[in-house]
C-alpha positions as CSV (number, residue, x, y, z in Angstrom):
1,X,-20.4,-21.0,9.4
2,X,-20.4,-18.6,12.0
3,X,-22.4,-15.1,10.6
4,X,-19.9,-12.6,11.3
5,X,-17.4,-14.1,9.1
6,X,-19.8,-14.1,6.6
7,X,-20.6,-10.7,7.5
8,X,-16.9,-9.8,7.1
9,X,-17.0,-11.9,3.8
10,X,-18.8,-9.2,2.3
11,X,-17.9,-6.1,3.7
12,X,-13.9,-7.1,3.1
13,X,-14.9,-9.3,-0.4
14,X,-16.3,-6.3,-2.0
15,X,-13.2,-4.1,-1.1
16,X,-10.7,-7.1,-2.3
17,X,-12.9,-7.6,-5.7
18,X,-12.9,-3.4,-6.2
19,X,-8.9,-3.9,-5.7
20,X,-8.5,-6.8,-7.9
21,X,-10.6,-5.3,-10.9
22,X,-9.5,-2.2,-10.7
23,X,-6.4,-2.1,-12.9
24,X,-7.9,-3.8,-15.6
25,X,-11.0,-1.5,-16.0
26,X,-12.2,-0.9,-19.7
27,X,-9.5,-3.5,-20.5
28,X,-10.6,-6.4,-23.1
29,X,-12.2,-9.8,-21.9
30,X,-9.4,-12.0,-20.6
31,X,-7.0,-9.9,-19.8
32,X,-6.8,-11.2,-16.2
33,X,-6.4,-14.9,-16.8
34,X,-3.8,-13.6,-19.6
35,X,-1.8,-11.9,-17.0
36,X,-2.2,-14.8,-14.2
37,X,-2.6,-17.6,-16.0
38,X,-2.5,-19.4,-12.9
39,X,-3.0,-18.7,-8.8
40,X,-0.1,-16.1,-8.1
41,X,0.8,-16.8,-4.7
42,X,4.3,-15.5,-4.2
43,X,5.5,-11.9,-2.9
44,X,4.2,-10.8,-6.0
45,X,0.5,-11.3,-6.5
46,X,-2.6,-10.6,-8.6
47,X,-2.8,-7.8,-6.3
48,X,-0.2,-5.7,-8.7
49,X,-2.2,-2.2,-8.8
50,X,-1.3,0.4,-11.7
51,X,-4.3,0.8,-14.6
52,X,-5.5,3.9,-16.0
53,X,-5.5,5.7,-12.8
54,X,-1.7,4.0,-11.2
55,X,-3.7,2.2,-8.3
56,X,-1.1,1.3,-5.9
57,X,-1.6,-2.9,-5.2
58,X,-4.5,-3.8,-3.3
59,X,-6.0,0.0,-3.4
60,X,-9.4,0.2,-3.6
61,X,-11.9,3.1,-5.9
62,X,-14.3,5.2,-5.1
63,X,-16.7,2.2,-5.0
64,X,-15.2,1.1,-1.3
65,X,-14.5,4.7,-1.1
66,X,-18.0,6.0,-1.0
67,X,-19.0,2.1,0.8
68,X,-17.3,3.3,3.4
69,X,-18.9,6.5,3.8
70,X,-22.4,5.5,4.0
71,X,-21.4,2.9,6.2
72,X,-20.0,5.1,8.6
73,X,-23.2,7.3,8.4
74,X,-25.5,3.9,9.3
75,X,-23.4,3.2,12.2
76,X,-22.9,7.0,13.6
77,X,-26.7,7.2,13.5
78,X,-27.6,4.0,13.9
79,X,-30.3,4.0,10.7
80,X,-30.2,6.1,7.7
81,X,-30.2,9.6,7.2
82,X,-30.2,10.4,3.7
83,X,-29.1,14.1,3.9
84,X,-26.5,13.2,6.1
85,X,-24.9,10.8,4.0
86,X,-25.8,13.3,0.7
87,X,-23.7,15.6,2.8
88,X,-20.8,12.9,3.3
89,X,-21.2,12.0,-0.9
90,X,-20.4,15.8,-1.7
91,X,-17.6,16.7,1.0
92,X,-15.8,13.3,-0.7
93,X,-16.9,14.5,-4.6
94,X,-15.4,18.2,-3.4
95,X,-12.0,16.4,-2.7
96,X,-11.2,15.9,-5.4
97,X,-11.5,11.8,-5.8
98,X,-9.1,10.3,-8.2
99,X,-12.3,8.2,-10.0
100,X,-16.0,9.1,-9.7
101,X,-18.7,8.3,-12.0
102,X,-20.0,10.9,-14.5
103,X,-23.9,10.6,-13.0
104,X,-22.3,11.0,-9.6
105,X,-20.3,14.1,-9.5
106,X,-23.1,15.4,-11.8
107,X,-25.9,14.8,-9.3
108,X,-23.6,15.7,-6.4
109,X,-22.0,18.9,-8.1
110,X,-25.3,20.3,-8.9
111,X,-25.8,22.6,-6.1
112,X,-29.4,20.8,-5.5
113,X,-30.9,19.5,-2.0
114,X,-30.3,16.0,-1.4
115,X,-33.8,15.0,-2.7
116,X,-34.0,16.1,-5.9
117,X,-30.5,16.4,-7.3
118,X,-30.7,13.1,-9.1
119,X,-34.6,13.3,-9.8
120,X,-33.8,16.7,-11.3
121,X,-30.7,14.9,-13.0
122,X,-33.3,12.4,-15.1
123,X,-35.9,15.1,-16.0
124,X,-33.1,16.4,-17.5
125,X,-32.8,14.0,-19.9
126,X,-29.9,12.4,-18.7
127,X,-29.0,8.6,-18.5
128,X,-29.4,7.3,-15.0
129,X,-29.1,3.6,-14.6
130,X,-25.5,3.0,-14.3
131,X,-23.9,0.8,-11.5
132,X,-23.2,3.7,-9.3
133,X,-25.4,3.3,-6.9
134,X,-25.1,-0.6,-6.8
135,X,-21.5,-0.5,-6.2
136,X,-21.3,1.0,-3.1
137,X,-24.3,-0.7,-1.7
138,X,-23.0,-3.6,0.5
139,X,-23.0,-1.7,4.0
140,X,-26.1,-1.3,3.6
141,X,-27.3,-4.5,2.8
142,X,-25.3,-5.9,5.7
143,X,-26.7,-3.3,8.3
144,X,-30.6,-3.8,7.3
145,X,-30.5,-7.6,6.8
146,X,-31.7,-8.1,10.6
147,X,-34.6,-6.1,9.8
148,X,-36.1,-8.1,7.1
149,X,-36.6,-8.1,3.2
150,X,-39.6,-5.0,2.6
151,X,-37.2,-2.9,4.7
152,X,-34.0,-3.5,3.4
153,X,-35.9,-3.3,0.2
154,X,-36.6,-0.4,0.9
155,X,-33.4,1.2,2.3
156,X,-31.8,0.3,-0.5
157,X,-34.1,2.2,-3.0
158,X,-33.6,5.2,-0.7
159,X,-29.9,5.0,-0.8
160,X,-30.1,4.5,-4.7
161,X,-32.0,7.6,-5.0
162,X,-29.8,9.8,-3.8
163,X,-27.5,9.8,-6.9
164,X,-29.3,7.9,-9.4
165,X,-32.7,8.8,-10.1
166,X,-33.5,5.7,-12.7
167,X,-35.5,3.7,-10.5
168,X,-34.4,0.5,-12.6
169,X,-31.0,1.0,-10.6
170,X,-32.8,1.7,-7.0
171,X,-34.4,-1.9,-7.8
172,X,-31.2,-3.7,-8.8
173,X,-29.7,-2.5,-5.2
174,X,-33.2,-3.8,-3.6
175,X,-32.4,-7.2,-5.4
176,X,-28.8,-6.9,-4.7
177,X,-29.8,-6.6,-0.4
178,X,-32.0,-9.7,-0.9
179,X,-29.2,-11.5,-2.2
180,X,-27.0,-10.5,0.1
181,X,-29.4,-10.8,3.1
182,X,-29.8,-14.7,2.3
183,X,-26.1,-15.7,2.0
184,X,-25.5,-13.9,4.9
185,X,-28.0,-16.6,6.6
186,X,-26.6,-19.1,4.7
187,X,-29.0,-19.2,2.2
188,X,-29.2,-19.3,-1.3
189,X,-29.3,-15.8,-3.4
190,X,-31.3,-16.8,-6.6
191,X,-34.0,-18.3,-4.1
192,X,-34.1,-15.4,-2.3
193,X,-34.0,-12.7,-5.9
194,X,-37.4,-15.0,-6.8
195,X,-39.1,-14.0,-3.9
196,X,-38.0,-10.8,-4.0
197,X,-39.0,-10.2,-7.4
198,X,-43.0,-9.8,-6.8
199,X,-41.6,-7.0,-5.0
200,X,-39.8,-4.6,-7.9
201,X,-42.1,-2.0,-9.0
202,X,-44.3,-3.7,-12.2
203,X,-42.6,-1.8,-15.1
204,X,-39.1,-3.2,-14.0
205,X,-40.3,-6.4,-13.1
206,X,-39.9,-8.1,-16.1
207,X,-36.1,-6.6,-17.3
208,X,-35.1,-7.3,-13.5
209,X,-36.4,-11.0,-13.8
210,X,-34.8,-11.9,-17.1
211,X,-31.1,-10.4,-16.3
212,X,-31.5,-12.6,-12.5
213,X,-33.0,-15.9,-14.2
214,X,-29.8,-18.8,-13.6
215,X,-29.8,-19.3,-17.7
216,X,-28.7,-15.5,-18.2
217,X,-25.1,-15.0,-19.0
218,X,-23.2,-12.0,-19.6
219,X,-23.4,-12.4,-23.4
220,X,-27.2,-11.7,-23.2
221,X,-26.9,-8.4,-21.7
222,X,-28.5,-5.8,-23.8
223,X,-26.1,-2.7,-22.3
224,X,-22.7,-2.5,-21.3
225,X,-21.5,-3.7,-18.1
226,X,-21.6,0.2,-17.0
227,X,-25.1,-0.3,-16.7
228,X,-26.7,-1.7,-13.4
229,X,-28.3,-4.6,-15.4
230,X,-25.8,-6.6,-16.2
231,X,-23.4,-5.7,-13.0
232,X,-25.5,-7.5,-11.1
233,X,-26.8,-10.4,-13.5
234,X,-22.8,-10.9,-14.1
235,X,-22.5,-10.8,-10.5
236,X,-25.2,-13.5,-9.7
237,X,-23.8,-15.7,-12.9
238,X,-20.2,-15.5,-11.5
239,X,-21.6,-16.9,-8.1
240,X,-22.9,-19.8,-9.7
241,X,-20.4,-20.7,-12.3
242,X,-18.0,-21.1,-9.1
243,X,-17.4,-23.2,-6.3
244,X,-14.9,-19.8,-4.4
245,X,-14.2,-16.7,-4.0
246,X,-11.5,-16.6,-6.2
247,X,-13.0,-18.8,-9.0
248,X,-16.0,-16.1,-9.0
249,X,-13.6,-12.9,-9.1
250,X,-11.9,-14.4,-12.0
251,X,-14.4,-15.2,-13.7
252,X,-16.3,-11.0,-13.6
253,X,-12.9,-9.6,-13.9
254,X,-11.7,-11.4,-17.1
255,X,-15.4,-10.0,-18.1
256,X,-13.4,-7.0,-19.2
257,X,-15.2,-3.4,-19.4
258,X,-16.1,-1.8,-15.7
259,X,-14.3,-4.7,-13.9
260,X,-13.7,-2.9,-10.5
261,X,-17.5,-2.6,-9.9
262,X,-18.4,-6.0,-11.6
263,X,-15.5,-7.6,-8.8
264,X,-16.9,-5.7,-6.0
265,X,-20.5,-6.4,-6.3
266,X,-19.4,-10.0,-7.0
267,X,-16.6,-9.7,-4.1
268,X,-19.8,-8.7,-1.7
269,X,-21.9,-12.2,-3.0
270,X,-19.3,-14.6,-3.1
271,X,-17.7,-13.2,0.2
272,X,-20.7,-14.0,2.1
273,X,-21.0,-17.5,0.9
274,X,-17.4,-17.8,1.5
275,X,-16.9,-16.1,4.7
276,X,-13.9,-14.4,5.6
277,X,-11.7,-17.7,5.6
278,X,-12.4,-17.9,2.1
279,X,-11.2,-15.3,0.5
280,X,-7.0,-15.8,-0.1
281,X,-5.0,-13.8,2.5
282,X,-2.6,-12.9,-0.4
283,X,-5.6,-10.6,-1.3
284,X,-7.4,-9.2,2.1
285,X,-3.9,-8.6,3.6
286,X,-3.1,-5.9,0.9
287,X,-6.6,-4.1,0.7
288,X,-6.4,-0.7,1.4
289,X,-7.4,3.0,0.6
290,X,-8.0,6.3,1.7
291,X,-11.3,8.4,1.7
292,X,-10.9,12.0,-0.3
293,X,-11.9,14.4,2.4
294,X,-12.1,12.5,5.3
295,X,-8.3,12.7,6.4
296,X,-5.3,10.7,6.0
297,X,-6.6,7.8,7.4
298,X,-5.9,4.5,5.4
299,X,-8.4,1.7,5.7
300,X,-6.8,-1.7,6.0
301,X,-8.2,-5.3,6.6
302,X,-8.3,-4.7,10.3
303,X,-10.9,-1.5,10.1
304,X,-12.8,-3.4,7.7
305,X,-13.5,-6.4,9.9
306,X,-14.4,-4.1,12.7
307,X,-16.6,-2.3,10.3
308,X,-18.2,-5.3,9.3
309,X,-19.2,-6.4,13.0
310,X,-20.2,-2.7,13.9
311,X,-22.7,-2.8,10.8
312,X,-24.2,-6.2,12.0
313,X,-25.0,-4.8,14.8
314,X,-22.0,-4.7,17.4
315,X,-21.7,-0.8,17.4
316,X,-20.0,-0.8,20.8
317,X,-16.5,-2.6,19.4
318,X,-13.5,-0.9,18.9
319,X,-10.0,-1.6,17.6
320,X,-8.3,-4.3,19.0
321,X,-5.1,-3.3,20.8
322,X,-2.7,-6.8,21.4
323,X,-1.0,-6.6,24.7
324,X,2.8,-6.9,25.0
325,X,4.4,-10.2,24.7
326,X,7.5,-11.6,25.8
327,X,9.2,-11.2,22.5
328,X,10.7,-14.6,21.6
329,X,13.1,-13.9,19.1
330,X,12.6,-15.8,15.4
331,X,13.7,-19.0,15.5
332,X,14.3,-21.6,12.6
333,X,12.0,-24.5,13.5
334,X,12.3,-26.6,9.9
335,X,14.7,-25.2,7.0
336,X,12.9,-21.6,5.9
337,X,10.5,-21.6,8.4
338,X,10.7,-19.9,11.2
339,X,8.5,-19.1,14.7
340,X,8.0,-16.1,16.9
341,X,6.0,-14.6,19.4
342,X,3.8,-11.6,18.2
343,X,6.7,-8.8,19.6
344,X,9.5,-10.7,18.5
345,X,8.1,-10.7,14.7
346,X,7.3,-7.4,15.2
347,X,11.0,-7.0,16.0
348,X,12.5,-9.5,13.4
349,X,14.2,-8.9,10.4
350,X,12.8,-7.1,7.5
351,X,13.6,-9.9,4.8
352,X,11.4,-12.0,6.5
353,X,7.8,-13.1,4.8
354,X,5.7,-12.5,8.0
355,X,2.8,-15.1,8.4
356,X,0.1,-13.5,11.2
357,X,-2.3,-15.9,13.0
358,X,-3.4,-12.9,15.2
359,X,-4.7,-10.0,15.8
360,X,-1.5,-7.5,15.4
361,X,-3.3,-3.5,16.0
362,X,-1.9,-3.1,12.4
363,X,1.3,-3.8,9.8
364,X,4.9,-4.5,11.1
365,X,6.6,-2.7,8.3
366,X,8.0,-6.4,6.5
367,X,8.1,-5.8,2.5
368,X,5.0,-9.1,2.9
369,X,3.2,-9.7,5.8
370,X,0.2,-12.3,5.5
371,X,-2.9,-12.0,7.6
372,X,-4.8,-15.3,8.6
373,X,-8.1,-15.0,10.7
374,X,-7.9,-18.0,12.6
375,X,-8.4,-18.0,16.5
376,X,-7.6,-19.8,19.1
377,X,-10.8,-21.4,20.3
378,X,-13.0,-24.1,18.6
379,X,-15.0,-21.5,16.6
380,X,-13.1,-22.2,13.5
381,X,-15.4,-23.7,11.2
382,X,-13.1,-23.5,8.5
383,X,-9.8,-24.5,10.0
384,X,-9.1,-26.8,7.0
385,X,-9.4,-23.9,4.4
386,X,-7.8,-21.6,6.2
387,X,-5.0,-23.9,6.5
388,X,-4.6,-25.1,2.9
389,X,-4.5,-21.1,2.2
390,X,-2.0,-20.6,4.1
391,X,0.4,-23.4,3.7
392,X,0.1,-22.6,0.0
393,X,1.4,-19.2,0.7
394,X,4.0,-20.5,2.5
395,X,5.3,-23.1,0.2
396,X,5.2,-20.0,-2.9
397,X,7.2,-17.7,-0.7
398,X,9.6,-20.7,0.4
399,X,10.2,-21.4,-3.4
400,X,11.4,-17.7,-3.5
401,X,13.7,-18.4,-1.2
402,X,12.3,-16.1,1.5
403,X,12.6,-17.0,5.1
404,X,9.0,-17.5,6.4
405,X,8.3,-16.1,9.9
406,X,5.2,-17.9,11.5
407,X,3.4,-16.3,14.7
408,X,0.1,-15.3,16.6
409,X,0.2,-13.9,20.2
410,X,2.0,-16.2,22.4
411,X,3.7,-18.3,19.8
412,X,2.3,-21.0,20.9
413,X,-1.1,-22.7,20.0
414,X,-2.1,-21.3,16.3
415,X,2.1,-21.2,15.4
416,X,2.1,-25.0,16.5
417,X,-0.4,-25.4,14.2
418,X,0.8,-24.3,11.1
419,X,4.6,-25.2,12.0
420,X,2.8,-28.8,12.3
421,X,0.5,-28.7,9.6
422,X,3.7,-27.5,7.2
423,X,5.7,-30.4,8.2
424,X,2.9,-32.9,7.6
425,X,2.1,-31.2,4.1
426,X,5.6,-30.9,3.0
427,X,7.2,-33.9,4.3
428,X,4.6,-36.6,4.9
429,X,5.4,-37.1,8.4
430,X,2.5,-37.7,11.3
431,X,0.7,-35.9,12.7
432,X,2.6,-37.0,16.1
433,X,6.4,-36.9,14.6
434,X,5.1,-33.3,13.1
435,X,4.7,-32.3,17.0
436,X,7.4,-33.9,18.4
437,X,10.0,-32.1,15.7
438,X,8.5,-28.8,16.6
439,X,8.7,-29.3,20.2
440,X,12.2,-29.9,20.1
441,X,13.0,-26.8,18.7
442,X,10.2,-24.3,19.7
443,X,9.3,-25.5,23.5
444,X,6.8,-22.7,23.3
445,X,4.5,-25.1,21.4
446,X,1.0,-25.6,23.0
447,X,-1.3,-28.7,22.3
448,X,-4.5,-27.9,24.4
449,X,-6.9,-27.1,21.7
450,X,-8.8,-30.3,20.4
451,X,-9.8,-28.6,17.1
452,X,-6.1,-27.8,15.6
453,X,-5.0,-31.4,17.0
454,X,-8.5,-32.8,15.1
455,X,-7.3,-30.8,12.0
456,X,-3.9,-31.8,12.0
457,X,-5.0,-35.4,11.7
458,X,-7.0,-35.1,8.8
459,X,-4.7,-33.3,7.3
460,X,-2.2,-36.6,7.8
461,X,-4.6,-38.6,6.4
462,X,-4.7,-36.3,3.4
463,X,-8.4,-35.4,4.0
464,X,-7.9,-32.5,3.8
């Protein structure tokens, strides 16, 4: 798998898992599989928002929230500057925020200099290990992965710091980059926690290597999930129980207690093993959220991915901006499913369920709009997934009885695809009378690339 989709794995799987736990925080264990018993694919998702706080669906907490922050700060600068991002913490706790930890607006309401607000915090007396500083930490580990584990060790102590003065939760967020910095490579994250290990300052050693061993399980944890401990030990359990990203989220979320932080540090993990293709577009293409202080400005999939690449070390990209097509108007290719060009979907009706193979510079404005990240080159090494995801999407939104509206850019390559792909799914047809059906209604349809052809086959032979 290509690293920058595991890159955007994480950066986007942290947001999605913050979004998906977040209206069942301090809820009872199982209240998630209780409300969707099964996959909930439809125009109505597991994505419903509301909770405690009214999240709207798919809006991420102040965990993305204050992500987001650093991460800007280690890509402004190009390293870390702790008073900077202290200074970027308190502008955002000054606005106001609709959820922020206790320890956090504590520390960074206390009128103290950026290095020794939370020290000063713990001499107080005060409790200091909570999950505060872990949930935010993913930019982070992403941005100092390249430079190797003592430094983004390190980093992520010095990040921890600035709000929680505990050092037990500064070491959980150095454990947490380790993780992270091996799945990113491919690699596997309890390997890489027992190397890593040696490295935790001696009187935390010992806690830190019982809540990581593989036989720990959330029933072992000696604190609530609030606590950094068992965030991350959940976290790590969740990645191995599962086999996906959406068998892991599941799995911390119906955890119950502080589910939005357990789902985003898990989101993070399970996102980089995953990659981007792995995480269900019903999910990434409703993430969103706005940053307290910081404008109007609302964060969606797109800024996310870009983020995600400008952390790993392409600080030079900017937003894509799609040039004009010719705006082929929708047309009904199979019965329900219908085929565009990217202007003329842009254009279409707004009862349509709009499928997107492309890049679009942002939403159309349909009620349900679908983002795949599929392009149209050979570099999709997960073509297969990506395709099962989204013919399942379709078939839900068909059984609605919603018109489907298919495109990428040129309605041509990637919308042959899927149009293909859903007539060899849906009606058992070849993968040869699949193409010659769509050409006769959408002449538009190109055949050049070798990979989709490749993947349409196995998927006729029910390989995949």
């Amino acid at each position: 798998m290509d690293r920058q989709h595991r890159v955007m794995g994480a950066l986007v799987g942290s947001a999605v898992g913050d979004a998906l736990g977040a209206p069942f925080e301090f809820g009872p264990p199982g209240a998630f599989s209780a409300r969707f018993p099964t996959a909930a694919r439809g125009s109505a998702t597991e994505m419903r928002g509301g909770g405690s706080l009214g999240w709207e669906p798919g809006e991420f907490t102040d965990d993305t929230q204050m992500a987001l922050l650093l991460a800007q700060s280690l890509v402004d600068d190009g390293g870390l500057d702790e008073a900077e991002v202290f200074v970027r913490f308190q502008r955002w706790a000054q606005a106001g925020p609709p959820d922020i930890g206790v320890q956090t607006s504590a520390v960074l309401g206390s009128g103290l200099p950026w290095d020794t607000a939370a020290a000063e915090h713990v001499r107080a007396g005060n409790r200091a290990a909570g999950n505060g500083s872990l949930m935010r930490a993913t930019p982070a580990a992403v941005f100092f992965a390249r430079a190797g584990q003592r430094a983004s060790m390190d980093a992520a102590r010095r990040i921890s710091a600035l709000t929680h003065g505990d050092p037990a939760a500064g070491e959980g967020c150095a454990l947490f980059h380790e993780a992270l910095r091996a799945l990113l490579e491919g690699g596997d994250a309890d390997e890489a926690i027992a190397a890593a290990l040696p490295l935790v300052a001696e009187q935390h050693r010992e806690k830190w290597a019982r809540v990581c061993d593989p036989g720990w399980r959330p029933q072992d944890a000696t604190e609530s999930n609030g606590a950094v401990w068992p965030t991350l030990g959940s976290a790590l359990w969740a990645l191995r129980s599962s086999a996906t990203f959406e068998e892991a989220l599941r799995l911390v979320v119906d955890l119950g207690g502080d589910t939005d932080t357990l789902a985003c540090v898990t989101g993070a993990l399970a996102g980089a093993r995953a990659g981007i293709t792995g995480i269900p577009i019903r999910w990434t293409s409703v993430v969103h959220g706005r940053v307290p202080g910081f404008g109007d400005r609302v964060w969606e999939l797109r800024d996310l991915q870009l983020l995600a690449a400008q952390l790993d070390g392409q600080r030079h990209l900017r937003l894509h901006e799609p040039a004009a097509t010719r705006a082929l108007p929708a047309t009904e290719v199979t019965p329900g499913v219908w085929a565009a060009d990217l202007d003329g979907a842009r254009r279409s009706d707004r009862d349509f369920a709009v499928v997107s193979l492309c890049r679009t510079g942002g939403r159309f404005g349909h009620d349900v709009q679908r983002f795949a990240y599929l392009t149209d080159d050979d570099s999709n090494t997960e073509l297969v997934t990506v395709l099962d995801d989204v013919l399942g999407d379709i078939a839900a939104l068909r059984a609605e009885g919603r018109r489907v509206l298919v495109h990428c850019h040129a309605g041509a390559s990637r919308t042959g695809l899927v149009l293909r792909a859903w007539l060899v799914r849906e009606e058992g047809v070849s993968a040869r009378e699949a193409t010659e059906r769509v050409a006769a209604v959408w002449p538009h349809l190109s055949t050049w690339n070798a990979a989709f052809t490749a993947a349409l086959e196995e998927l006729a032979r029910g390989d995949g």
